[in-house]
N, C-alpha and C positions, 0 to 999 in steps of 0.2 A: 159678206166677204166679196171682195170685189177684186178687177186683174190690178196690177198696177205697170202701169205704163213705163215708168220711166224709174226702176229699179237702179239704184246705186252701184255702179258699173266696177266701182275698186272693192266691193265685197268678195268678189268673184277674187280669188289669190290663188298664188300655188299650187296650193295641196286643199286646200276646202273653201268654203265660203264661209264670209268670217266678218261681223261687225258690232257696230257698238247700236244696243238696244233700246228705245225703239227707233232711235232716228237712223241709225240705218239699215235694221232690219225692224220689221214689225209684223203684225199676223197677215199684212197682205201680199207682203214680199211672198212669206213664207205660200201663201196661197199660190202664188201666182209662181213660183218653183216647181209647188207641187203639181199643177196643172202643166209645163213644161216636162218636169221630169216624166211624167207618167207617158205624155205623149213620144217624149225621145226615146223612151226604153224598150214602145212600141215597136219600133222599127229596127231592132233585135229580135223580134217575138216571143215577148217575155211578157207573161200572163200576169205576173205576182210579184210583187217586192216588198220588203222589210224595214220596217220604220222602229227608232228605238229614242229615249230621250235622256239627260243627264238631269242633273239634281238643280239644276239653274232655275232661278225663280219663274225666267219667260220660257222654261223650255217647255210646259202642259201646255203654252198658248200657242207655240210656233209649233209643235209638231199636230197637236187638232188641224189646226190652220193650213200645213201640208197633205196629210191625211184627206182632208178634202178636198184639196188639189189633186192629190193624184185620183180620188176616186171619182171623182168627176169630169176628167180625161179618159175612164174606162178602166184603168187597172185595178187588178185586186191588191187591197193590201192587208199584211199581216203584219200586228202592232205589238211590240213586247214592250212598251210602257216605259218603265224609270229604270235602265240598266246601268252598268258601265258599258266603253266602247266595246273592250274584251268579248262583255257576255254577248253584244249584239255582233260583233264577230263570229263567234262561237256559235252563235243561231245559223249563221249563211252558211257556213259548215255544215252544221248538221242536219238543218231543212234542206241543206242542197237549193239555196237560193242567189243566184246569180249576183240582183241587183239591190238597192238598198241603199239609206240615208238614216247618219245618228245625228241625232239633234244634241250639237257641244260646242261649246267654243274651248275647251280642252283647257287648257292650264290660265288662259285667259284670264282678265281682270272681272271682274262679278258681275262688270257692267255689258259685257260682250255676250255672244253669241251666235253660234253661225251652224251651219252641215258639213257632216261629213258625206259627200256623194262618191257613189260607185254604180258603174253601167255593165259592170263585169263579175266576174268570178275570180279574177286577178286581184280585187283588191278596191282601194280607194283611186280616184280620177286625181290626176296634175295634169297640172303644164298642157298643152296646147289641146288635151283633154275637155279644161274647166272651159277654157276661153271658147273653145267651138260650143259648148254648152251656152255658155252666156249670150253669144252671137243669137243664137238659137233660140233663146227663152226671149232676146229682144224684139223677135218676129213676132209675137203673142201670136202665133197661129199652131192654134191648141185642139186635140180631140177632145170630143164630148163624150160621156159616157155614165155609167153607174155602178162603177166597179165595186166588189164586195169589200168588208171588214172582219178579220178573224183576230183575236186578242190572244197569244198565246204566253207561258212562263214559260222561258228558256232554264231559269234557276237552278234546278234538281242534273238538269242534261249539264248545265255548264262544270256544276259540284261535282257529278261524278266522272268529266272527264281531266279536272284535276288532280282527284283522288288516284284516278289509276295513270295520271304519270308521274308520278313523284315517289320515290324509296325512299322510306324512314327508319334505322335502325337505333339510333337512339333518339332522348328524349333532347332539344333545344331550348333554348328559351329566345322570345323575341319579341323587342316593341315594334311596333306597328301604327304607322303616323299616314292618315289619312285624308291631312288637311282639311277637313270637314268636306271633301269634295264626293263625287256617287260612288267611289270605294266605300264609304261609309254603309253602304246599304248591303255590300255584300260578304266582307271581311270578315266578319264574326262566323260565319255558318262557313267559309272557308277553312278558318284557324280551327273550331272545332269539330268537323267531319276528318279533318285528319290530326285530331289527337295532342295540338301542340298546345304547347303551353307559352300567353302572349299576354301582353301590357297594349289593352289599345290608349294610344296619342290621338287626340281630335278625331276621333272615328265618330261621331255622331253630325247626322248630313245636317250641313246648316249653309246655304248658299250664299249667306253673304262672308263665308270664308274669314271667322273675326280671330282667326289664332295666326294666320301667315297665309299668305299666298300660296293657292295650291301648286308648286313650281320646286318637286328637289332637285333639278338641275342647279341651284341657285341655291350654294354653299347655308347663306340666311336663314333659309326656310328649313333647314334640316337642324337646326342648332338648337333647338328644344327637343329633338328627339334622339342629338348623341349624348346630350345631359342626361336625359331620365335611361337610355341604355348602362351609363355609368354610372349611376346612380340607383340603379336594379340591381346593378354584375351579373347584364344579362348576355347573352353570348353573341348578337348582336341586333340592328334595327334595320328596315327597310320603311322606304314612304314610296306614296303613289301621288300623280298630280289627279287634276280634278277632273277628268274620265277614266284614268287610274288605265294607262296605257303606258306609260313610264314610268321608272322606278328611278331611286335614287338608294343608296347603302351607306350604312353606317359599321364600322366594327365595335368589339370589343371596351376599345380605347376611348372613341369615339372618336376617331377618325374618320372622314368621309373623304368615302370611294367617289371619284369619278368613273365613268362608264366604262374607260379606258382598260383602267384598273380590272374592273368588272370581268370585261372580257380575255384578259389575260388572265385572272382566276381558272374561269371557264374554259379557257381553250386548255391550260393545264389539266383541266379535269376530263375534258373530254377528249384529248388526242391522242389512246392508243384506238378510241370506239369512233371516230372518223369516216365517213365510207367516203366522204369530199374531203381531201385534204388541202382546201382553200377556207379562207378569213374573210368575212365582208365587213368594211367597218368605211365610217365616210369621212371626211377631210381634217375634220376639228379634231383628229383623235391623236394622240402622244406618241412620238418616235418611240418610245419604250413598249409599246403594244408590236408595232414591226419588229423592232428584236429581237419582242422575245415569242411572235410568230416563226422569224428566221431559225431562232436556237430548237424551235421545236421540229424545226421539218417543214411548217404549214404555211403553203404561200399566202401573203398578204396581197391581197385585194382592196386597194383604195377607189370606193366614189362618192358621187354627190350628197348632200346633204338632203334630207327628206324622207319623212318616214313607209311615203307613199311609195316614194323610187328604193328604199330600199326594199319594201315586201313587194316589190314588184323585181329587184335584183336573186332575194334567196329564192323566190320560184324559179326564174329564168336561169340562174345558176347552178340550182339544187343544190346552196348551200344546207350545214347543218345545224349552224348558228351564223346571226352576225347581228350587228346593232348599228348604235352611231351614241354620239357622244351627249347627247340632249336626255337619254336613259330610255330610248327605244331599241326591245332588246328581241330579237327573232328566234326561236326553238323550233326546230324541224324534224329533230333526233326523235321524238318520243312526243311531238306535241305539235298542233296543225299549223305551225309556223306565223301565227299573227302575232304582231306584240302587245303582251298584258304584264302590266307592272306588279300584278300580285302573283303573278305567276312567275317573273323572271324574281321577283324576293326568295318564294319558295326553293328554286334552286338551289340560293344559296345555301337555304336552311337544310335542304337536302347534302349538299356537299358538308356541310358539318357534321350532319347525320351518322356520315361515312368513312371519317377521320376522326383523329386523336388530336388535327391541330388546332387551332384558334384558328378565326379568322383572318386577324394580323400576320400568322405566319404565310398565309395562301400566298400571297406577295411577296416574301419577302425576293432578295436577289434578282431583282428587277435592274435595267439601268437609271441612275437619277439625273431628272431632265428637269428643271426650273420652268414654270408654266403660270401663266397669265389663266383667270377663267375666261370662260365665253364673254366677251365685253361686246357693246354694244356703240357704235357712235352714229350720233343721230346728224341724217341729211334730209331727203325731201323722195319719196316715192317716184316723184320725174326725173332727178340725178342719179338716183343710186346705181343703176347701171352702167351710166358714164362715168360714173368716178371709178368705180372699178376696171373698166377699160382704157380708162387714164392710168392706171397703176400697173395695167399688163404693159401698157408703151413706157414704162418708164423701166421697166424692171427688164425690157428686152433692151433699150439703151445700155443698162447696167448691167448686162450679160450676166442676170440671176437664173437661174434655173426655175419657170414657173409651171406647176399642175393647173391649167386650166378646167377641172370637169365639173368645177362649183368654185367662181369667182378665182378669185388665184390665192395658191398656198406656193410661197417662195422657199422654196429649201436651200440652207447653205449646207458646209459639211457639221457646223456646230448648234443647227436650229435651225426656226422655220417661222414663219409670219402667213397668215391668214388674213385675208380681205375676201368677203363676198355681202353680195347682197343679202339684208333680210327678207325672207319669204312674206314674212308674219307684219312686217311695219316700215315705218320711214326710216330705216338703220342700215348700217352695214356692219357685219358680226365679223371683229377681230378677235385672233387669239396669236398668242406669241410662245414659243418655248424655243429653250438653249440648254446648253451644258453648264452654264453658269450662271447666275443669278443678274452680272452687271450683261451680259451676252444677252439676255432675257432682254433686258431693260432699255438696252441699246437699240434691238431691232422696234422696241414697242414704241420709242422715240422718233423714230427714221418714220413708221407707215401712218404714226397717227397723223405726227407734224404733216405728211404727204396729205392723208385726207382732210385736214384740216385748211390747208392750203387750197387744193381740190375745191374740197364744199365752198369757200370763200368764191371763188371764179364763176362758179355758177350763181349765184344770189343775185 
């Protein structure tokens, strides 16, 4: 194992480090992290950190490979092996461990791979976080050391503190679609420690993901599991992507919820037991969530997109729930506030539990907004910022009203238009909603034609 010098500098993103394997990440990258990270956590004085890995074919080789990196910089480390992100969550919790990296590239294509790093107790690293890390690790001036290896199972700690947040008073039924991704490994001992009765969908780990992309933000990949929910007359379905840190739902009908949806469920169900009576939700999300926060009493709070900045907002805010529209979803009320996708399904299963309605009806008398999904249009990693900032100078020419706190969401009185950058690739992530279907369709015309325009000027 050797350092590597000259580390592929666009791995480093957002919210994690994130690439395509092995060319550009490989077991020496990985090394030569872990030799960085050990020595930067150092200078915290932080003894011990946490290493965990997902079901990905290279992730036994990148997380070894780190593992020796940090212990040969001097830190000790404690390894829990093949988790989900949840459970290696749920470990820093419960060990009371500050610092820590999951080896995942999350919902990603088969071929990816990257870490999740955290230098805190707050959470996962973003933004000007990663980048001073990366500076960092590009100095190769690294401690030596011989730090220890402890192998622990979180499993039994994680099971039981599911168990005691969740009330169940009647029996549910529900499928359970796990894209073959590391949900698979821990789903089954969930569903049955407390009692439910479930259809698992692609729940057995297979990493090359041959039923669907692990991704139910992405209407596609849930379409095999509102089939067999109707096809049961089961009461309804939940999936998880492929560290099973987001959730996606299905009803009854088979109908699939957006996150949006989700969280106006929830805030129903939770707003007379409130102790915050504020909403966190981030930019992509439906005029009809603000609504029907206004109708309840509960100020909405809109920010940025990211899962990092939002479990870095419900701490700082002390919210009691909030998410974002990608199906990251936060519980504070009753549960330590990280987002786990099998855990925000449970919920729901709990609010069934607790009523006499259907899922269908938890919704109903919402306002109806026509809505574009999360679309994607593809530019180039070196524009995507300026084109965006070409769209705020166009949109202050046109005296639109624009939220700048994640690329621009232009609000008119009858709809709204989203441009921002993608975190995750060469994209910038549109979404469009109106009161009307042609209102829809008209603003999706006006901002694509604009980036499309845009992207041409730069080439």
């Amino acid at each position: 194992m050797e350092l590597k010098k000259d580390i592929n500098k666009n791995i480093f993103r957002e919210y994690d480090l994130r690439g395509i394997y092995p060319t550009e990440i490989d077991a020496n990258d990985a090394y030569t992290i872990g030799r960085s990270f050990g020595t930067y956590i150092k200078q915290f004085n932080e003894t011990e950190t946490l290493i965990g890995h997902d079901n990905r074919h290279s992730s036994p080789e990148l997380s070894e490979a780190l593992i020796k990196g940090i212990r040969e910089s001097g830190m000790n480390v404690i390894d829990l092996g093949l988790v989900t992100t949840p459970m290696y969550y749920a470990a820093k919790k419960i060990y009371k461990i500050n610092t820590g990296i999951m080896v995942t590239a999350s919902h990603n294509p088969k071929e990816y791979n990257g870490f999740k790093i955290s230098f805190s107790k707050i959470g996962n690293a973003y933004g000007k976080l990663i980048t001073d890390f990366r500076d960092f690790t590009s100095k190769l001036e690294f401690n030596e050391g011989n730090g220890s290896l402890e192998k622990r199972n979180i499993k039994e700690l994680y099971l039981e503190q599911i168990k005691n947040s969740i009330n169940l008073n009647k029996k549910i039924k529900v499928v359970v679609d796990c894209g073959n991704g590391t949900g698979s490994v821990i789903i089954k001992d969930v569903l049955e420690k407390l009692g439910i009765e479930y259809y698992p969908l692609y729940c057995d780990s297979n990493a090359d993901f041959p039923n669907h992309h692990p991704d139910p933000s992405v209407h596609d990949n849930q379409i095999d599991l509102a089939k067999k929910v109707v096809e049961l007359g089961y009461d309804f379905g939940f999936g998880v992507d492929g560290d099973a840190d987001r959730v996606g739902i299905v009803d009854e009908k088979g109908n699939i919820l957006t996150s949006d949806i989700y969280m106006i469920i929830m805030y129903r169900y939770l707003n007379k037991q409130l102790k915050n009576r504020k909403a966190l939700f981030d930019v992509k999300c439906s005029r009809a969530l603000i609504d029907e926060l206004k109708k309840l009493d509960i100020e909405p709070v809109m920010y940025r997109t990211g899962a990092s900045y939002t479990n870095m907002m419900m701490q700082e805010g002390n919210f009691d729930f909030g998410g974002e529209f990608s199906g990251h979803l936060f519980f504070r009320d009753k549960y330590p506030g990280f987002d786990d996708g099998i855990y925000a399904g449970l919920r729901i299963l709990e609010i069934l539990s607790n009523t006499d309605k259907k899922l269908s009806e938890l919704y109903e008398n919402i306002n109806t907004y026509y809505s574009t999904e999360e679309l994607r249009a593809s530019v180039t990693d070196e524009n995507k910022f300026e084109i965006v900032d070409k769209i705020k100078e166009y949109c202050n020419e046109k005296n639109y009203k624009v939220i700048d706190i994640d690329g621009a969401r232009i609000e008119f009185e009858d709809g709204w238009a989203l441009v921002r950058a993608s975190n995750t690739g060469p994209n910038l992530t549109v979404r469009f909603e109106a009161t009307t279907q042609s209102r829809a369709e008209e603003l999706q015309k006006e901002f694509q034609d604009l980036i499309e325009k845009l992207s041409n000027e730069y080439k």
